[in-house]
C-alpha positions as CSV (number, residue, x, y, z in Angstrom):
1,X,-32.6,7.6,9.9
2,X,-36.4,8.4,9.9
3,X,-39.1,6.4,11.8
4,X,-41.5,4.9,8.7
5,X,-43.6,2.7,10.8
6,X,-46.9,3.3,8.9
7,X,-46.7,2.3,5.2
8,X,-43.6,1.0,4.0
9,X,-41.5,2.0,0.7
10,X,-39.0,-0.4,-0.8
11,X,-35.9,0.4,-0.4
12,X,-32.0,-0.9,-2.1
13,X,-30.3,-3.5,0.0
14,X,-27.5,-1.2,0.7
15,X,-29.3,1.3,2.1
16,X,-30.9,-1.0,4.5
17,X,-27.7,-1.7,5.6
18,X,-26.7,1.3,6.3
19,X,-29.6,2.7,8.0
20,X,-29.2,-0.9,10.0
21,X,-25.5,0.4,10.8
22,X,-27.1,3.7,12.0
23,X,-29.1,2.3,14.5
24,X,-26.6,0.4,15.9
25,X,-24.3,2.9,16.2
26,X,-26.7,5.0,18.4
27,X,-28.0,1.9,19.9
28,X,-24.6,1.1,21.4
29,X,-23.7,4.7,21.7
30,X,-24.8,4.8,25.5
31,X,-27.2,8.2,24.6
32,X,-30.3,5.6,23.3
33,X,-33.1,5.8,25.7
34,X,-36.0,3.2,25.8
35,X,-37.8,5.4,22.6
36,X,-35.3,4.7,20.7
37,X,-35.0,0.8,21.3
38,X,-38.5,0.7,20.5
39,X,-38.2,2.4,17.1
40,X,-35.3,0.4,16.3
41,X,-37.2,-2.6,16.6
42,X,-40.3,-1.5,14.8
43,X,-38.0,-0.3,12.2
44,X,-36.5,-3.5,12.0
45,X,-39.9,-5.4,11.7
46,X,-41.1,-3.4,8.4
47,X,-40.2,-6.3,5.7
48,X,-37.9,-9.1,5.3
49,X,-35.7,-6.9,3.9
50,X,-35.5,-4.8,7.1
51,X,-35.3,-7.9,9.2
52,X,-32.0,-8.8,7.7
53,X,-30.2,-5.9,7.5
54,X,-31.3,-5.9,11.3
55,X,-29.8,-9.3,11.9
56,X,-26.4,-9.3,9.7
57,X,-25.9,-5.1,11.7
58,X,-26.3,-6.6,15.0
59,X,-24.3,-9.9,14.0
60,X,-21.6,-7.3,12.9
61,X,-21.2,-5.3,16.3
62,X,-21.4,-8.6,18.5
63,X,-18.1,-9.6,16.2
64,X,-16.3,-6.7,16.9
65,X,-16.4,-8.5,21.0
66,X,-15.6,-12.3,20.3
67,X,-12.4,-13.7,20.0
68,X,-11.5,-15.6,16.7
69,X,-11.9,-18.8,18.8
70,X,-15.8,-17.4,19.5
71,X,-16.0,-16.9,16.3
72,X,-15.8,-20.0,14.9
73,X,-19.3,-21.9,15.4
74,X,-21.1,-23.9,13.8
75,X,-23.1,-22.4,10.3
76,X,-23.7,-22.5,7.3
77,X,-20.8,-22.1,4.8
78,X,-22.9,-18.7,3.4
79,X,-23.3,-17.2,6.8
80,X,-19.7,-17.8,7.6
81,X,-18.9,-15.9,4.9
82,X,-21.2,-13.1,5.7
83,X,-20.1,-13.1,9.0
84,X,-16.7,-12.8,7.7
85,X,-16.8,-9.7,6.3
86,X,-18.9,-8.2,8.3
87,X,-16.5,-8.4,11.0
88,X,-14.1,-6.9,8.5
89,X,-16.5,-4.0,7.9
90,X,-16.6,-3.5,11.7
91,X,-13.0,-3.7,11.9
92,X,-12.9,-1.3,9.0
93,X,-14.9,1.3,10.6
94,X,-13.1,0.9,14.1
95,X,-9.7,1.6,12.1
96,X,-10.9,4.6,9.9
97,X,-12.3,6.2,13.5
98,X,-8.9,5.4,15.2
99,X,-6.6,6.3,11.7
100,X,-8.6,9.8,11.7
101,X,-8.1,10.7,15.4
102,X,-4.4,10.0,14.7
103,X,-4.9,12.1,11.9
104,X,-6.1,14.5,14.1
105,X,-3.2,14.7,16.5
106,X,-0.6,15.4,14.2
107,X,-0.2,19.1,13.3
108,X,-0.7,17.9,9.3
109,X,-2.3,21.1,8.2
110,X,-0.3,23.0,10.2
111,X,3.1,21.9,7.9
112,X,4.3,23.9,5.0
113,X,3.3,21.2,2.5
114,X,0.8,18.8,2.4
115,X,-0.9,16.3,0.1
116,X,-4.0,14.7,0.3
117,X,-5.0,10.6,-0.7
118,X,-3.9,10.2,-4.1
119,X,-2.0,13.5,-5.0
120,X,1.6,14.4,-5.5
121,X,3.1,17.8,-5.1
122,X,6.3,19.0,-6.4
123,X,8.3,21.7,-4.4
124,X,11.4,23.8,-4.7
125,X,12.8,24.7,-1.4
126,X,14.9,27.7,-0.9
127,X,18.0,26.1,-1.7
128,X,17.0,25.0,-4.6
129,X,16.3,21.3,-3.6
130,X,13.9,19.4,-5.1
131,X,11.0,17.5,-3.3
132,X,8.2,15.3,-4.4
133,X,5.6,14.5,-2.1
134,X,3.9,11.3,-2.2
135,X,0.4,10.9,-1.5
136,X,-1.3,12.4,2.2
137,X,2.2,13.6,3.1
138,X,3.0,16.5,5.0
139,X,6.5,18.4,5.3
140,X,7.9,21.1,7.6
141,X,11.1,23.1,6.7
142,X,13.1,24.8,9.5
143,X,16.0,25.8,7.5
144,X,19.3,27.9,9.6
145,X,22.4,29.1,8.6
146,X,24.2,26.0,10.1
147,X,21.9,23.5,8.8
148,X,18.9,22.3,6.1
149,X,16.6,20.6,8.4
150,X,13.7,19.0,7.1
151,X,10.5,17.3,9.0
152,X,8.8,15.0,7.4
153,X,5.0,14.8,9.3
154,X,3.0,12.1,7.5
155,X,3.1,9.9,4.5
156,X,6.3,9.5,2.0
157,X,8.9,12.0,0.3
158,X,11.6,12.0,-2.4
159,X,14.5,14.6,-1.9
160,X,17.1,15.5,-4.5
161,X,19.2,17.8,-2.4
162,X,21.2,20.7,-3.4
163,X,24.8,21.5,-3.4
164,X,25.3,23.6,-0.2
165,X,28.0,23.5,2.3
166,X,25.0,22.8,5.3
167,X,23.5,19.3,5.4
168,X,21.0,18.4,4.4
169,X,18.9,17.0,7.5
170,X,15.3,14.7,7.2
171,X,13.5,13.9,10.4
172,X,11.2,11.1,10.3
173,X,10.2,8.2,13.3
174,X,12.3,9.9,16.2
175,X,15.7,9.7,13.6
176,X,17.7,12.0,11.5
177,X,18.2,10.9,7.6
178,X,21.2,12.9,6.3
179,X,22.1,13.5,2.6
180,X,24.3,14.7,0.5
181,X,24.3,15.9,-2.7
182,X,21.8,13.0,-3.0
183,X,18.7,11.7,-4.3
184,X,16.5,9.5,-1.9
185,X,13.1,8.7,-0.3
186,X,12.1,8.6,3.3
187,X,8.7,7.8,4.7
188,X,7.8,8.9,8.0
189,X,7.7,4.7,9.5
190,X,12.0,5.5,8.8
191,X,12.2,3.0,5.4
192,X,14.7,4.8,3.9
193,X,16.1,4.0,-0.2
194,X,19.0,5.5,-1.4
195,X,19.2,6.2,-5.2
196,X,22.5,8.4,-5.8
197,X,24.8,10.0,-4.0
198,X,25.7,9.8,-0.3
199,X,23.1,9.4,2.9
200,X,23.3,8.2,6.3
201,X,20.5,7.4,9.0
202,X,22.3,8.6,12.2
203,X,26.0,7.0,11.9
204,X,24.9,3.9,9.2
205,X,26.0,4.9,5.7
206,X,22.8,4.1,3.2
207,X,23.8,1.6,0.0
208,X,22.1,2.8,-3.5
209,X,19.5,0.2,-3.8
210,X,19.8,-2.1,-6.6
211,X,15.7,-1.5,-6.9
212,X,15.6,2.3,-6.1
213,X,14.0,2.9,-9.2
214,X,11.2,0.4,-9.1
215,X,10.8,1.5,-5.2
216,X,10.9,5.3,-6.4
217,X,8.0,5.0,-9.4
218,X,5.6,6.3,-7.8
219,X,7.3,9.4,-8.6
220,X,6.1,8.7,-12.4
221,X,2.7,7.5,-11.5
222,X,3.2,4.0,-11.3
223,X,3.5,1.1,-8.8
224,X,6.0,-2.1,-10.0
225,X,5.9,-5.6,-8.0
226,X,8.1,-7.9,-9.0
227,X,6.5,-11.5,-7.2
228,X,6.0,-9.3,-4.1
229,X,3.4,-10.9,-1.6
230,X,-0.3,-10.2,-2.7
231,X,-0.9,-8.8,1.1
232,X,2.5,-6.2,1.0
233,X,0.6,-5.1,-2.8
234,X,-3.0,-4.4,-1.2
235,X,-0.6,-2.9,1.6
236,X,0.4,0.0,-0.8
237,X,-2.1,0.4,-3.2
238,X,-4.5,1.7,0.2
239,X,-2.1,3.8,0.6
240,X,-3.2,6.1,-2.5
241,X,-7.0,5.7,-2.0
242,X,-9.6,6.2,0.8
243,X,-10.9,3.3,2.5
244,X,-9.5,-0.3,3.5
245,X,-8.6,-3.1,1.5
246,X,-8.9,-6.5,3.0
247,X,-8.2,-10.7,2.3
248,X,-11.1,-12.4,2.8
249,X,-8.5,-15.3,3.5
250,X,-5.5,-14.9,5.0
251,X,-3.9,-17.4,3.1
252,X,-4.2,-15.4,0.1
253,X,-1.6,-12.4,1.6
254,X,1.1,-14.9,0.1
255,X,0.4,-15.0,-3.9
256,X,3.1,-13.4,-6.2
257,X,2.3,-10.7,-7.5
258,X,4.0,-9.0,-10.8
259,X,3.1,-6.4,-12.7
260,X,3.1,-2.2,-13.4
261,X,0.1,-0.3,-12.5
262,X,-0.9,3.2,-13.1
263,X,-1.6,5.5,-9.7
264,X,-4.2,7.7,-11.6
265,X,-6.4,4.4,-11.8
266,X,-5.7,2.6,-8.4
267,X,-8.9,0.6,-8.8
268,X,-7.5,-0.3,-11.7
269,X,-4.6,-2.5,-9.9
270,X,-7.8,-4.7,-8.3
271,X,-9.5,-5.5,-11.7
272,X,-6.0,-6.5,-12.9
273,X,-5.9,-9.1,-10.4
274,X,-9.4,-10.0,-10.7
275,X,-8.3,-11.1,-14.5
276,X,-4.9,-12.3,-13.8
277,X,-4.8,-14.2,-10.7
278,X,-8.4,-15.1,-10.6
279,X,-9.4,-13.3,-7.7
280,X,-13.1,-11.4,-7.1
281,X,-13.3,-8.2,-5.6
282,X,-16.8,-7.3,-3.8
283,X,-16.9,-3.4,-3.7
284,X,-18.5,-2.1,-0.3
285,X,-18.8,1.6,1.2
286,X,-14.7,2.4,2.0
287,X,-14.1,-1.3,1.7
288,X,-12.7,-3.5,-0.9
289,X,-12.7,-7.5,0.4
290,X,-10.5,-9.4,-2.1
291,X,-11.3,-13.3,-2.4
């Protein structure tokens, strides 16, 4: 973020905006002092292109303080919509600040297997059990010679447990998934599906799911919805990328949506919709806004 208050040079729309996002960020930062303000605004007075990226960054941060009833004034259809998802950027940013300090506090690296965004990791524990980690997930193993006790740190696994007179133990969300002799899939919110064998979550015996196998492709690469709700979709698919994916319109979060995708093309899932449910997708630094 350079001061270039003598001649200016021309420079892409998006850049603008996020040198316009810079200065707010200090602005706001409590560190600015009255130098600063005054750079800002000459900054901000170099073109008309520099004028509006000033105007739509400072629109953005006064969102992130108004209520949605403050929100809705009177303008034009255009700025609405501007407004819109600027306020979703903001919120975007606030939540990728607050996901990463989360991050942060739980001992992820510190586990004996991890994964980052988008990657899956096959491992054979000493036991000989299988596990497949989904993507950023993070495992610790404590196994004893009373017990095979698993804890499952961040993000989603699938266990296919050996035979072996100990049980086989999977802590997630403050309870204790038990399995035996079983194949199954835990993520660390406590969802739970059962494909074979036997599994309890404290004292509840687990059913096999009926749909274990369309909740379990991820395993093979692939994502299935069959008329699940367009919102619960988006849901997943940030899951395996970086960066937020959000409705323009709320209403929207309920459209069916069927279909198999491929995991090694995530983007690909939003281009499908674009062509078969008539949506548009507006691509944005770490933001996708579907409308």
């Amino acid at each position: 973020m350079t001061d270039t208050s003598t001649m200016p040079v021309p420079q892409p729309i998006s850049d603008l905006s996020d040198d316009a996002l810079d200065w707010q960020v200090l602005l706001h930062s409590g560190n600015a002092s009255a130098a600063d303000h005054a750079r800002y605004q000459r900054w901000s007075q170099l073109s008309p292109g520099h004028a509006e990226a000033a105007r739509e960054a400072e629109a953005l941060w006064q969102d992130l303080g108004q209520t949605p009833t403050a929100q809705a004034f009177e303008a034009s259809p255009m700025r609405r919509q501007k407004r819109h998802w600027a306020a979703g950027i903001a919120a975007s940013l606030v939540l990728l600040a607050a996901g990463y300090g989360g991050w942060q506090q739980v001992p992820v690296w510190l586990a004996d297997y991890h994964t980052g965004m988008g990657q899956r990791q096959s491992v054979t524990l000493a036991d000989g059990s299988r596990v497949l980690l989904n993507s950023a997930s993070a495992l610790s193993v404590a196994f004893s010679a009373s017990e095979r006790r698993v804890s499952l740190r961040a993000g989603e696994a699938l266990f296919e447990t050996a035979d072996d007179p100990r049980p086989f133990v999977v802590e997630t969300a403050g309870e204790a998934v038990q399995g035996s002799a079983a194949t199954f899939s835990v993520r660390r919110d406590g969802h739970v599906v059962l494909a074979k064998g036997e599994a309890q979550v404290g004292a509840r015996n687990l059913a096999v799911a009926p749909d274990a196998s369309a909740q379990m492709a991820w395993q093979r690469g692939k994502l299935i919805f069959n008329g699940k709700p367009l919102g619960q979709v988006l849901a997943e698919l940030e899951r395996y990328q970086h960066g937020r994916i959000l409705l323009s319109d709320s209403k929207l979060a309920a459209l069916e949506v069927s279909g198999v995708f491929d995991l090694n093309e995530p983007q690909a899932l939003l281009h499908t919709l674009e062509q078969r449910y008539g949506l548009k997708v507006t691509y944005l630094p770490w933001l996708a806004v579907v409308h």
